[in-house]
DRENNUBA-946910 format. One record per residue: residue in one letter; x, y, z of N, C-alpha, C in turn. Coordinates in pm, whole numbers. Layout:
% residues N
A_X_Y_Z_X_Y_Z_X_Y_Z
...
***
This chain:
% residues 378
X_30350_-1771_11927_30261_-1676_11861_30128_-1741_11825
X_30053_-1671_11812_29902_-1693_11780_29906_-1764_11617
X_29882_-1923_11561_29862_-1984_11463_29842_-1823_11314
X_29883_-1885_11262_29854_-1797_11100_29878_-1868_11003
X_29757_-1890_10926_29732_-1967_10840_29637_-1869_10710
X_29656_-1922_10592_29596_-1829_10445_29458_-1915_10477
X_29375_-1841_10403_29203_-1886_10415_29213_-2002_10349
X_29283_-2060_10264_29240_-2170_10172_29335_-2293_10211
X_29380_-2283_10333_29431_-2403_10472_29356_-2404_10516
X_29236_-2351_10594_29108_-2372_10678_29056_-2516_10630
X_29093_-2575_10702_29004_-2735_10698_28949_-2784_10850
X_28825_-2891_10808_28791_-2950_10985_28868_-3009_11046
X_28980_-3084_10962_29094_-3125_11070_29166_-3046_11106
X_29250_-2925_11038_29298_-2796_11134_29189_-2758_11277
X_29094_-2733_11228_28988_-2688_11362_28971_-2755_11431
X_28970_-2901_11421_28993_-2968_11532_29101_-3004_11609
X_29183_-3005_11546_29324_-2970_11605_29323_-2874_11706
X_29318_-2753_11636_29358_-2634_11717_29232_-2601_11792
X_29156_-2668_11833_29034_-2649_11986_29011_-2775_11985
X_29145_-2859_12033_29118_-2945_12084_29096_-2967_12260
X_29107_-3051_12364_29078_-2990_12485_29240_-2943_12527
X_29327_-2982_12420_29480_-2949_12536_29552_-2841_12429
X_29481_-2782_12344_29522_-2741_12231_29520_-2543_12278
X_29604_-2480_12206_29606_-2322_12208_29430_-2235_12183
X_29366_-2270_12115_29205_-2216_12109_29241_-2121_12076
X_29305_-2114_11952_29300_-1937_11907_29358_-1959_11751
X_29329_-1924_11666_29367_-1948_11521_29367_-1806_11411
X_29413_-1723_11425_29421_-1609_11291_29425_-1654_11139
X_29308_-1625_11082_29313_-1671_10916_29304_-1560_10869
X_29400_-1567_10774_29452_-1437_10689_29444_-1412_10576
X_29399_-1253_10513_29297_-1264_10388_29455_-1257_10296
X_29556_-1282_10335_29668_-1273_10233_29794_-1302_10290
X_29906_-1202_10288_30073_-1205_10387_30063_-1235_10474
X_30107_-1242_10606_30068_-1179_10708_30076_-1001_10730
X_30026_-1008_10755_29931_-800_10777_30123_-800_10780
X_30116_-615_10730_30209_-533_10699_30180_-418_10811
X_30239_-365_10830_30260_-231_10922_30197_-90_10861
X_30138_-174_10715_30091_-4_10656_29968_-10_10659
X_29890_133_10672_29770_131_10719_29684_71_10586
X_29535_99_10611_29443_32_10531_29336_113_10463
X_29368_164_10360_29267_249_10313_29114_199_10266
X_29010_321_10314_28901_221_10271_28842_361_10143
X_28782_352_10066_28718_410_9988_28639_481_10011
X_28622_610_10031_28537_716_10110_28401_643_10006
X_28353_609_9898_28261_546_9843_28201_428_9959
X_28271_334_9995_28227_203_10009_28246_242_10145
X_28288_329_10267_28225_381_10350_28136_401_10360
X_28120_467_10302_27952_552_10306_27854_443_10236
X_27899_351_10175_27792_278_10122_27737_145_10228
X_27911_119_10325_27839_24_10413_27770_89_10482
X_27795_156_10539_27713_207_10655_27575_326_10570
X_27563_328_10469_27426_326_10440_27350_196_10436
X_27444_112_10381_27354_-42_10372_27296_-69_10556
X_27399_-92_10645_27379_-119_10797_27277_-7_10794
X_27206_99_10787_27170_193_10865_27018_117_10773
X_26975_60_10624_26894_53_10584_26880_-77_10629
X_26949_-172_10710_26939_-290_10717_26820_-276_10847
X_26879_-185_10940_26807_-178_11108_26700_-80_11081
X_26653_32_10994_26550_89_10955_26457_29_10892
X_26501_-123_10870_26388_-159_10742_26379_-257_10877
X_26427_-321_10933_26388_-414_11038_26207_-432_11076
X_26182_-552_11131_26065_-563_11180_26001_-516_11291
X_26131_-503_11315_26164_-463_11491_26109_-339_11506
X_26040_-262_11621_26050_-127_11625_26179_-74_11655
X_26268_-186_11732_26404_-146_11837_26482_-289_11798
X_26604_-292_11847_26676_-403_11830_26712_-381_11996
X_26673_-499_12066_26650_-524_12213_26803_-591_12231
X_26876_-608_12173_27000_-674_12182_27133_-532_12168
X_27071_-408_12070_27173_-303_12076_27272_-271_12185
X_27333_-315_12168_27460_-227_12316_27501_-147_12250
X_27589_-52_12355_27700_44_12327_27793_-27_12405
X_27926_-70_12321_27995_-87_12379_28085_10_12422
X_28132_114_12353_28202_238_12411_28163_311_12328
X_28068_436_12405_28024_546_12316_28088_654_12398
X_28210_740_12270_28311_819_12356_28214_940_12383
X_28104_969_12284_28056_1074_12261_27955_1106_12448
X_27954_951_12485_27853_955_12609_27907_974_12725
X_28022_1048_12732_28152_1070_12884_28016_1170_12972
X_27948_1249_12862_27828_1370_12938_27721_1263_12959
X_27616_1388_13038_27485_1273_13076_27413_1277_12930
X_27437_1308_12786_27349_1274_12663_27344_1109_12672
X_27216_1098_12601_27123_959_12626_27246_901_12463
X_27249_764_12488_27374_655_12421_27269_635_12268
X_27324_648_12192_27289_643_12020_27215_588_12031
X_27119_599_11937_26999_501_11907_27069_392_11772
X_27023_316_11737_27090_247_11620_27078_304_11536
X_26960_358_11441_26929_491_11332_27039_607_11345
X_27032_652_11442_27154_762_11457_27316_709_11420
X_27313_612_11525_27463_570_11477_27528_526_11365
X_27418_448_11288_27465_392_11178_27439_509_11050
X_27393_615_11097_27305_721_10995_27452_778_10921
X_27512_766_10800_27657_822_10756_27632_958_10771
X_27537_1045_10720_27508_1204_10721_27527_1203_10900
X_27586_1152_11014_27616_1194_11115_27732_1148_11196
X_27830_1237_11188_27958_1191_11277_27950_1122_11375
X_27997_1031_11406_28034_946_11546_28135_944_11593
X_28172_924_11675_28330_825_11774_28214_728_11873
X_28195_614_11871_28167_499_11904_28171_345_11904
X_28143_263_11990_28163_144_11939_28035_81_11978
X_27912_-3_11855_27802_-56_11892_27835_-216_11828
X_27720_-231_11937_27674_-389_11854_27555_-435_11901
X_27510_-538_11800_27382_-606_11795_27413_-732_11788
X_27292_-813_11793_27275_-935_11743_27163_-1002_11641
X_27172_-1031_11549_27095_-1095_11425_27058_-1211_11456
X_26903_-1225_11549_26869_-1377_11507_26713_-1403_11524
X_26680_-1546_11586_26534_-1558_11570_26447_-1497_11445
X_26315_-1456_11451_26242_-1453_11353_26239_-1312_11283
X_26287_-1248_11312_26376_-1061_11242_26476_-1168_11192
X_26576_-1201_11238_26717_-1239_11146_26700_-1319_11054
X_26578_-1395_11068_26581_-1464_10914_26554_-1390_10829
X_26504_-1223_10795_26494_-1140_10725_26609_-1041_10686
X_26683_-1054_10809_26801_-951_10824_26893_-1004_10757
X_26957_-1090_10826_27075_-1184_10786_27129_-1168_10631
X_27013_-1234_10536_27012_-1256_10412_27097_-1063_10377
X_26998_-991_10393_27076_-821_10351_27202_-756_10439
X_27194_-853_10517_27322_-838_10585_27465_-877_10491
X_27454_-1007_10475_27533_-1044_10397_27528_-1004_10236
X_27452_-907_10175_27452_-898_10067_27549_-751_10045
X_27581_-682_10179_27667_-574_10170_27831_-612_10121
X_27881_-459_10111_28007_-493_10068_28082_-568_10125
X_28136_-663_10107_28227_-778_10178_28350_-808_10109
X_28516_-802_10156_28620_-824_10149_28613_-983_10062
X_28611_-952_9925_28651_-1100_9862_28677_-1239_9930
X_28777_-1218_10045_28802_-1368_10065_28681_-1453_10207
X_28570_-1312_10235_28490_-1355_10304_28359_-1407_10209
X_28326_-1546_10307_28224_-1622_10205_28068_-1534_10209
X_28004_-1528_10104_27888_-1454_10138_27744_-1495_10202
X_27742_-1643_10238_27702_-1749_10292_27679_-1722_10443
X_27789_-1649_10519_27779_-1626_10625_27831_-1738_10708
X_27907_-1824_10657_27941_-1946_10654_28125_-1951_10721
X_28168_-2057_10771_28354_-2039_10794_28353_-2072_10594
X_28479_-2016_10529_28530_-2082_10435_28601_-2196_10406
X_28475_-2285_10406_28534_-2438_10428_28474_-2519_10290
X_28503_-2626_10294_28448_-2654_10117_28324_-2749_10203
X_28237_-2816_10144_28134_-2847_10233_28137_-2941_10252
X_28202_-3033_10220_28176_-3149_10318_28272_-3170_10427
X_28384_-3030_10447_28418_-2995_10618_28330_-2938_10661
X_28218_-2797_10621_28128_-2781_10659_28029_-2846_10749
X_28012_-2969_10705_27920_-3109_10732_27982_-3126_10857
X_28062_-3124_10897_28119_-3175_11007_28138_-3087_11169
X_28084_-2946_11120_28105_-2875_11225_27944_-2831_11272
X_27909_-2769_11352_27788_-2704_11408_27831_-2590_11437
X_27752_-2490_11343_27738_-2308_11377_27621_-2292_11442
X_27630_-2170_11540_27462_-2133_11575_27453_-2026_11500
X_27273_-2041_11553_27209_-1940_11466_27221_-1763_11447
X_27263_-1753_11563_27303_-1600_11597_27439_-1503_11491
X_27413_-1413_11497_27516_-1313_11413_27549_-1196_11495
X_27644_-1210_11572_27693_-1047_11642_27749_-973_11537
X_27696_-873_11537_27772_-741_11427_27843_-678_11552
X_27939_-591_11500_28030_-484_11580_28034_-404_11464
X_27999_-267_11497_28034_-126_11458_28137_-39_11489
X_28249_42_11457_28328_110_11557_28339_250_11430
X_28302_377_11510_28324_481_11410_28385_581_11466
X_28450_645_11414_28557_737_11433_28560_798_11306
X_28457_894_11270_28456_994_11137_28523_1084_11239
X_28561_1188_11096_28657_1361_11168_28492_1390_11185
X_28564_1495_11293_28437_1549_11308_28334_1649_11205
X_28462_1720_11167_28412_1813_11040_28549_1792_10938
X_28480_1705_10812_28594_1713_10685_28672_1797_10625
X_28593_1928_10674_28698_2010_10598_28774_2114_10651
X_28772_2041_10798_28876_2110_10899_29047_2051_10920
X_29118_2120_10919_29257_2053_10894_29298_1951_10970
X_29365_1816_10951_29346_1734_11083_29463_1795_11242
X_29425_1740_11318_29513_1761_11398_29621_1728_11401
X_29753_1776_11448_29908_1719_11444_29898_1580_11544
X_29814_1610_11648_29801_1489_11787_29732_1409_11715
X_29733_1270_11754_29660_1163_11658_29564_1131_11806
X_29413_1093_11755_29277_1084_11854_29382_952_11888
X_29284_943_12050_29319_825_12142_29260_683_12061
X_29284_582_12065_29228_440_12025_29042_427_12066
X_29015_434_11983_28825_360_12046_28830_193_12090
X_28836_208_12212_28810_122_12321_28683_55_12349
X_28718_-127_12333_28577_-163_12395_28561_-241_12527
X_28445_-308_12554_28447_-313_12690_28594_-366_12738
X_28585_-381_12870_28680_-384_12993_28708_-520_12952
X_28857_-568_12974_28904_-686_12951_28791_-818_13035
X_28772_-910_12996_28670_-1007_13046_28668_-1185_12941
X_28603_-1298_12993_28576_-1369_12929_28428_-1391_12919
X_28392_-1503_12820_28282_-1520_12823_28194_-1577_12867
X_28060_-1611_12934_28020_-1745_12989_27995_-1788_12857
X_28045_-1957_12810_27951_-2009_12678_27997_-2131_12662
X_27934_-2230_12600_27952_-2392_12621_28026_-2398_12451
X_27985_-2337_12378_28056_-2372_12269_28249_-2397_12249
X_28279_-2401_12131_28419_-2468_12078_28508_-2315_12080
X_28421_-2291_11989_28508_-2106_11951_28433_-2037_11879
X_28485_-1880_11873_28374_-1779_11784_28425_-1759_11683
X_28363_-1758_11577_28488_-1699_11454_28442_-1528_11418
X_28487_-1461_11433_28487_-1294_11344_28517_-1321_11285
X_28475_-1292_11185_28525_-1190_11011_28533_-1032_11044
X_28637_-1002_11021_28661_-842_10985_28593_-804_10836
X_28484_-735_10827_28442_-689_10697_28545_-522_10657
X_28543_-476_10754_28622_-332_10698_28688_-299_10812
X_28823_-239_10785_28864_-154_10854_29010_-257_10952
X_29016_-229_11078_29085_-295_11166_29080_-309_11307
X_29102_-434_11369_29061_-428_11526_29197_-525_11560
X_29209_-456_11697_29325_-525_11767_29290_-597_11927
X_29297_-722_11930_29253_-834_12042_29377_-820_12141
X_29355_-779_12224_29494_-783_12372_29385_-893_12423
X_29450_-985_12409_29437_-1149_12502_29517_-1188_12551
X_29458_-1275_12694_29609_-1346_12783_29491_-1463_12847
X_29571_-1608_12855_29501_-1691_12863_29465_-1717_13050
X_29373_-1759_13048_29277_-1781_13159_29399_-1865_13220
X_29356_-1908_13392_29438_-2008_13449_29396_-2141_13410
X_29259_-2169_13355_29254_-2302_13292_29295_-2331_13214
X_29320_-2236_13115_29375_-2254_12974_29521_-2278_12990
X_29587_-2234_13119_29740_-2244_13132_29772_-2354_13219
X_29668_-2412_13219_29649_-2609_13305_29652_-2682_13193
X_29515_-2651_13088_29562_-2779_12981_29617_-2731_12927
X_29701_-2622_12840_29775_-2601_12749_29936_-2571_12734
X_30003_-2618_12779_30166_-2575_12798_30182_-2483_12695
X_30155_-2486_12574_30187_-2365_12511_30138_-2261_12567
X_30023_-2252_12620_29982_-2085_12643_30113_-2023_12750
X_30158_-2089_12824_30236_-2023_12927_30323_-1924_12861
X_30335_-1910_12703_30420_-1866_12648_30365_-1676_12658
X_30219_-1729_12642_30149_-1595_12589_30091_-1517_12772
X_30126_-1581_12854_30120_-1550_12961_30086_-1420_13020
X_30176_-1351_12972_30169_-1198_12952_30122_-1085_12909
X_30055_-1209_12790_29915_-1121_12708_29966_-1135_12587
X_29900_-1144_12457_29930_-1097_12344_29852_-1003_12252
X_29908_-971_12154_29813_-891_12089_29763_-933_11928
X_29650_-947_11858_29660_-985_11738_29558_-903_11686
X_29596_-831_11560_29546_-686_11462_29479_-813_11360
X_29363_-787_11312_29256_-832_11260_29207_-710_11108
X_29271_-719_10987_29273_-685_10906_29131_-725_10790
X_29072_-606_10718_28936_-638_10628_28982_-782_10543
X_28904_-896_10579_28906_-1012_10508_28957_-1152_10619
X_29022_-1096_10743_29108_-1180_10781_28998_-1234_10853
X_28988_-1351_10954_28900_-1434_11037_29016_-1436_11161
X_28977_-1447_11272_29014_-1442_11427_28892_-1585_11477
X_28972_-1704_11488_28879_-1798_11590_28942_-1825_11737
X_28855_-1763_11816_28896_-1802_11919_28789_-1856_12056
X_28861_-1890_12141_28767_-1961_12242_28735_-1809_12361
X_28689_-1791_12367_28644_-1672_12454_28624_-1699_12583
X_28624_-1840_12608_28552_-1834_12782_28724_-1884_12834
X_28786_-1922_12731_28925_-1947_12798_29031_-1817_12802
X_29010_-1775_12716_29075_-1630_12673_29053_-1483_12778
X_29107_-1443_12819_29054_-1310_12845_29105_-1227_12735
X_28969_-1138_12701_29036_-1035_12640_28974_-911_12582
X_29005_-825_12544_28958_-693_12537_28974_-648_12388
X_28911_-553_12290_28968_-483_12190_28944_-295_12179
X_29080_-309_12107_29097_-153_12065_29075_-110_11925
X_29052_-36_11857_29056_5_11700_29169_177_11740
X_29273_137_11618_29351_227_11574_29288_308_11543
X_29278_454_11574_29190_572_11523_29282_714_11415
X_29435_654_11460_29480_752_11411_29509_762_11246
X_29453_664_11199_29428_624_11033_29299_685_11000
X_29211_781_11076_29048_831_11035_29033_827_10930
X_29120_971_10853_29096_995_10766_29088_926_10604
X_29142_773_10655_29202_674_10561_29065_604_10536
X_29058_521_10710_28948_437_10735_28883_462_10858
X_28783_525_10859_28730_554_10999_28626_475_11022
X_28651_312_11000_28562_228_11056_28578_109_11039
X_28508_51_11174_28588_-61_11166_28431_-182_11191
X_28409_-289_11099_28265_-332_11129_28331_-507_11132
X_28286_-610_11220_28314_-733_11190_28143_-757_11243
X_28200_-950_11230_28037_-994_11252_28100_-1164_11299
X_28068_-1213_11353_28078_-1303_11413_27997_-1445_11477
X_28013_-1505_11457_27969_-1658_11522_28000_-1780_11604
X_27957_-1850_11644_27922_-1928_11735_28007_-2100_11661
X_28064_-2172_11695_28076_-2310_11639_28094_-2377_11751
X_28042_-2526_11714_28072_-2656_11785_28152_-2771_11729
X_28255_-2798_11735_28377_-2875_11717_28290_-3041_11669
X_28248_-3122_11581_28185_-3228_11562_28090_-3290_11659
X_27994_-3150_11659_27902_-3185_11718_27715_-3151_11634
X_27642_-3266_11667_27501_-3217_11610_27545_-3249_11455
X_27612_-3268_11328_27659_-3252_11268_27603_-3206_11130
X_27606_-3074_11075_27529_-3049_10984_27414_-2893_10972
X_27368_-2944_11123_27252_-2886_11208_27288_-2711_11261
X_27239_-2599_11241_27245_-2525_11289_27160_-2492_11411
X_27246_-2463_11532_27206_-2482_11603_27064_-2333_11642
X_26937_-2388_11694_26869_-2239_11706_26869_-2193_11830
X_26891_-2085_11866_26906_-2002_11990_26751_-1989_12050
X_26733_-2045_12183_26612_-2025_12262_26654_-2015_12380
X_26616_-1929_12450_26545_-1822_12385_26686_-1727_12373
X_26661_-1651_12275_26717_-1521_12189_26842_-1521_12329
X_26953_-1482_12223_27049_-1397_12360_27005_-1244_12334
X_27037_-1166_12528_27047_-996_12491_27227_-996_12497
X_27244_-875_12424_27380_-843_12440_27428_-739_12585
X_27393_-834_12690_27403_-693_12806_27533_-658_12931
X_27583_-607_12932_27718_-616_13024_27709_-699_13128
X_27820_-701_13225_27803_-805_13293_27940_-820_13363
X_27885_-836_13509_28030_-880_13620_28073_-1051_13618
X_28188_-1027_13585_28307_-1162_13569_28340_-1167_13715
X_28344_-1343_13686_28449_-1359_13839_28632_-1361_13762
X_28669_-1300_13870_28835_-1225_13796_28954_-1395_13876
X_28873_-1500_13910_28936_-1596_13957_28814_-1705_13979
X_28842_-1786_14017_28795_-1908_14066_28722_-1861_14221
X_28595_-1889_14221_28556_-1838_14339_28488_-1958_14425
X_28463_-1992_14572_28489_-2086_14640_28313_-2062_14678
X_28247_-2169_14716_28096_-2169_14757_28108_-2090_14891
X_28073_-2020_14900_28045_-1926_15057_28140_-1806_15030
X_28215_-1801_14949_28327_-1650_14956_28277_-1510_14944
X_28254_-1421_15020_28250_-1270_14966_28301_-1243_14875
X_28222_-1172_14792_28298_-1142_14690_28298_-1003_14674
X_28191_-938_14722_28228_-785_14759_28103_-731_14850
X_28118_-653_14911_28026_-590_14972_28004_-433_14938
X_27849_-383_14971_27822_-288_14932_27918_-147_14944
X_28028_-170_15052_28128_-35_15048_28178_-61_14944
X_28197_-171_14888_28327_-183_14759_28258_-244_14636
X_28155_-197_14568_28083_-246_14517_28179_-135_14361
X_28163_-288_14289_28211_-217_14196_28123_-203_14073
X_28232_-101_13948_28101_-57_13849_28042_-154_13777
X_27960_-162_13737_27909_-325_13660_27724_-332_13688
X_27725_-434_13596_27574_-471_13618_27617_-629_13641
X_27501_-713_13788_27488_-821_13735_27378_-858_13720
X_27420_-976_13614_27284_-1019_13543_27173_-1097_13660
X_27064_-1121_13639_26942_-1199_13666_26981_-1332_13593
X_26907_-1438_13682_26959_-1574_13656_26774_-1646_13737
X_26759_-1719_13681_26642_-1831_13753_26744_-1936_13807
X_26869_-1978_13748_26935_-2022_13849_27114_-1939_13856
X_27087_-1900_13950_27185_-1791_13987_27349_-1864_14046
X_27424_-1803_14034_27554_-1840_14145_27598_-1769_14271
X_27512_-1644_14237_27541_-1560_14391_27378_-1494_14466
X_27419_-1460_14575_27291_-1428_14675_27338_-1315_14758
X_27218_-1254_14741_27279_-1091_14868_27224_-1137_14985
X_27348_-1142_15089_27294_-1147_15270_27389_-1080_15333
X_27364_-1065_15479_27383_-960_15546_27488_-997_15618
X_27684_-961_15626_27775_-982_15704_27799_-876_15783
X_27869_-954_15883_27934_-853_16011_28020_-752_15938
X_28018_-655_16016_28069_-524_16005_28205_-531_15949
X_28296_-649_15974_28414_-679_16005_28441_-735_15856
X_28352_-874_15805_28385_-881_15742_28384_-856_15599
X_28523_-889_15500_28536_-852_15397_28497_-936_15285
X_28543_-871_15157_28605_-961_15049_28704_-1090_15032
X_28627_-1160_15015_28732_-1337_15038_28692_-1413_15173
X_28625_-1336_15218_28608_-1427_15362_28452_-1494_15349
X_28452_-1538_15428_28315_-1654_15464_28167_-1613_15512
X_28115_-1604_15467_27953_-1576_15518_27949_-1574_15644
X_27913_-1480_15734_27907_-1468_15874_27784_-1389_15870
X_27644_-1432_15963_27547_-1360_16026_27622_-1272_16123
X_27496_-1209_16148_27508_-1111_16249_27451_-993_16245
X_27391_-898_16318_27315_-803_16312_27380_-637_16314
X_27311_-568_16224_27362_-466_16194_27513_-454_16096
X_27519_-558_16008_27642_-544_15915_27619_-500_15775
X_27685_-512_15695_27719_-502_15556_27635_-555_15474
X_27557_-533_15384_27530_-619_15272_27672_-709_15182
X_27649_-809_15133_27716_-828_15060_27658_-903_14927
X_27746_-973_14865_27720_-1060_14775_27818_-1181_14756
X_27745_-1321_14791_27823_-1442_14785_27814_-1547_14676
X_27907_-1640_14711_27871_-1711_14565_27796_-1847_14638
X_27694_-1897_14593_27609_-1947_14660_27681_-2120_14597
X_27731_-2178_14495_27813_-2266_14447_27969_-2167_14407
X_28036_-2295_14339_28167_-2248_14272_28195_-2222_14203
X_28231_-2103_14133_28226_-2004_14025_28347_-2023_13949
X_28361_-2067_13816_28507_-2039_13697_28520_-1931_13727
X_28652_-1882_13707_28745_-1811_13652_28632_-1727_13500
X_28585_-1575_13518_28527_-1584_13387_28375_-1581_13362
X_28353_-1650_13466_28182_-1661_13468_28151_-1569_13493
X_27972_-1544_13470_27906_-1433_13502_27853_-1421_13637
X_27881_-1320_13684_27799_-1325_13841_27684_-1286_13832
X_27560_-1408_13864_27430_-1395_13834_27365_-1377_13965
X_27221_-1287_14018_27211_-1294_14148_27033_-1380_14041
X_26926_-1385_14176_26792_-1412_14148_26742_-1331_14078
X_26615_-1420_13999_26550_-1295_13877_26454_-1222_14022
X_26406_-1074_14003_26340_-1053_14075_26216_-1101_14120
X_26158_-1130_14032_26011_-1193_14062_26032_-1314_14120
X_26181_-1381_14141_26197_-1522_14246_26158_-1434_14377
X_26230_-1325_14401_26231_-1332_14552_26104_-1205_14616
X_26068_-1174_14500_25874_-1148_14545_25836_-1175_14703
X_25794_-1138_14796_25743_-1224_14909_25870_-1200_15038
X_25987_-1222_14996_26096_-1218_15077_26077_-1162_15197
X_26019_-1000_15180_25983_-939_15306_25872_-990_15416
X_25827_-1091_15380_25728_-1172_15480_25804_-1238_15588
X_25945_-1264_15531_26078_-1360_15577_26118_-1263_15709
X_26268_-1292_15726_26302_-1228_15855_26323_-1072_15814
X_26368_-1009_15903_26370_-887_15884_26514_-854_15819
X_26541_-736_15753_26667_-714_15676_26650_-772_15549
X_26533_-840_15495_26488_-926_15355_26464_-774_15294
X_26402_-672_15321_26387_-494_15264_26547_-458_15233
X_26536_-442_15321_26707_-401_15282_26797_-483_15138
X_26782_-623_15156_26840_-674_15057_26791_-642_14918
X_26621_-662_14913_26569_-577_14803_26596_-494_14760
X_26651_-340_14858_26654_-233_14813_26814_-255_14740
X_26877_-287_14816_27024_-299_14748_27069_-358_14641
X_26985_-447_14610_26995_-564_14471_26935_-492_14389
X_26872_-382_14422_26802_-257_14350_26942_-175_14242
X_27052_-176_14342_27153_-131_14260_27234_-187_14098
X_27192_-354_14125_27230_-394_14002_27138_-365_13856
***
């Protein structure tokens, strides 16, 4: 099972322990028992008051926009209506079913941050923004500078309509995946509500770790207001759900999260340059080999990939014949595809060229248009 430990065991020698390189990378800290089976009521007050605070936090911003906003699942967007603005979503005078997030940093977050953390927060979370460590374990670890918030709302639609006997489906976020990232592990704090992690460990993680073989199959771990979830994300695959059929109890679910480095830099917060965006993104679903197809334009799947100045994959042109998994083959009149130009983790992001690299291309041989137009699709 996934480590469970009370907040006031959190020490730097536990954390180094448990992300060590042969170690499980996953740790649940718990704001009390371990979680009970009964739901979690939140205070129709302190509802409405976080998410007035969040909605005055991104309205008062410097920002005109927060360039990092995703939607991670906005149920409301199945139609062609344009995906929440942050004002809207976080606005309490307006029902949602969604799941957003941002990121808090650079020269806005040194303004944000501070009123970020001054909202309602579950007692056993520090208001520091900090792991709950006494400080001179503190001293010993490296956080970065960044703050992912997660939003998830599921108000009734109208309060004073009777609820339904059927309980709403789970609000779902993105598609199971890992992360690209050099760091140790992320820690969430759950500020309100509840989220549930379906994780199953990577094939690297089931090379150095003999314990994981246990969790092989996947596990699941429910993340309760107060509790902390550290885990390693680029070893992990994994996905989350929020319980919806508690609405009327708690119809929301908000954490916030960070970045650490295992005794490294020591002291030093690390600063993000330049800024991360929060933007989707195609995983390699295995270990991928320098020259392999990895898909071609008939089988192109849903996804965006990212832009890279130094990339791992390249669009060129295969025989008719060939597929997915096979080897770069010229030849005229075939397939677009997309290859991996080096050797790709298990997990990584599939990055092609930023556009303005390949500017000019069409001066090159012919079929360089074509590739343009098609890389047009990502």
């Amino acid at each position: 099972m996934c480590s469970f430990v009370p907040h006031e065991k959190l020490t730097s020698e536990l954390l180094s322990k448990s992300f060590s390189a042969s170690s499980l990378r996953l740790l649940h800290i718990s704001a009390a028992a371990p979680p009970s089976a009964k739901k979690q009521k939140l205070d129709p007050s302190r509802f409405r008051s976080l998410l007035a605070g969040l909605h005055s936090l991104v309205q008062g911003s410097s920002l005109p926009s927060l360039p990092s906003w995703t939607v991670e699942n906005d149920a409301n967007n199945a139609s062609a209506s344009p995906a929440p603005s942050p004002a809207s979503f976080l606005d309490p005078s307006l029902p949602q079913r969604g799941y957003c997030s941002w990121i808090i940093q650079g020269s806005s977050g040194a303004d944000m941050l501070p009123s970020f953390l001054k909202l309602p927060l579950p007692a056993q979370l520090p208001t520091d923004g900090q792991l709950p460590l006494e400080p001179s374990d503190r001293d010993k670890l490296t956080q970065t500078e960044p703050v992912w918030v997660f939003v998830g709302r599921f108000d009734e639609p109208h309060s004073d309509e009777p609820h339904s006997s059927s309980s709403p489906p789970p609000l779902v976020g993105r598609p199971e995946h890992t992360d690209s990232v050099s760091h140790d592990f992320t820690w969430h704090a759950q500020m309100a509500g509840a989220k549930t992690w379906h994780i199953r460990p990577t094939d690297e993680l089931l090379q150095s770790c003999p314990a994981a073989k246990e969790h092989e199959a996947g596990l699941e771990v429910t993340v309760r207001a107060g509790d902390l979830l550290l885990i390693d994300t680029r070893l992990w695959w994994h996905r989350t759900t929020m319980d919806t059929a508690g609405a009327a109890e708690c119809p929301l679910s908000v954490s916030y999260a960070r970045d650490v480095f295992v005794e490294k830099q020591q002291g030093v917060c690390v600063p993000c340059e330049p800024e991360f965006t929060n933007v989707d993104g195609m995983y390699a679903p295995h270990d991928i080999g320098e020259g392999e197809i990895i898909f071609t334009e008939k089988d192109l799947p849903d996804g965006e990939m990212q832009r890279s100045a130094k990339p791992n994959c390249e669009v060129v042109e295969v025989e008719e014949e060939e597929g997915c998994g096979g080897e770069e083959s010229e030849g005229e009149g075939g397939n677009m595809a997309v290859v991996a130009i080096r050797d790709i983790k298990e997990g990584e992001f599939l990055t092609i060229a930023d556009s303005d690299d390949e500017e000019g291309d069409s001066d090159d041989e012919g079929g360089a248009e074509g590739e343009d137009d098609w890389e047009n699709e990502f």
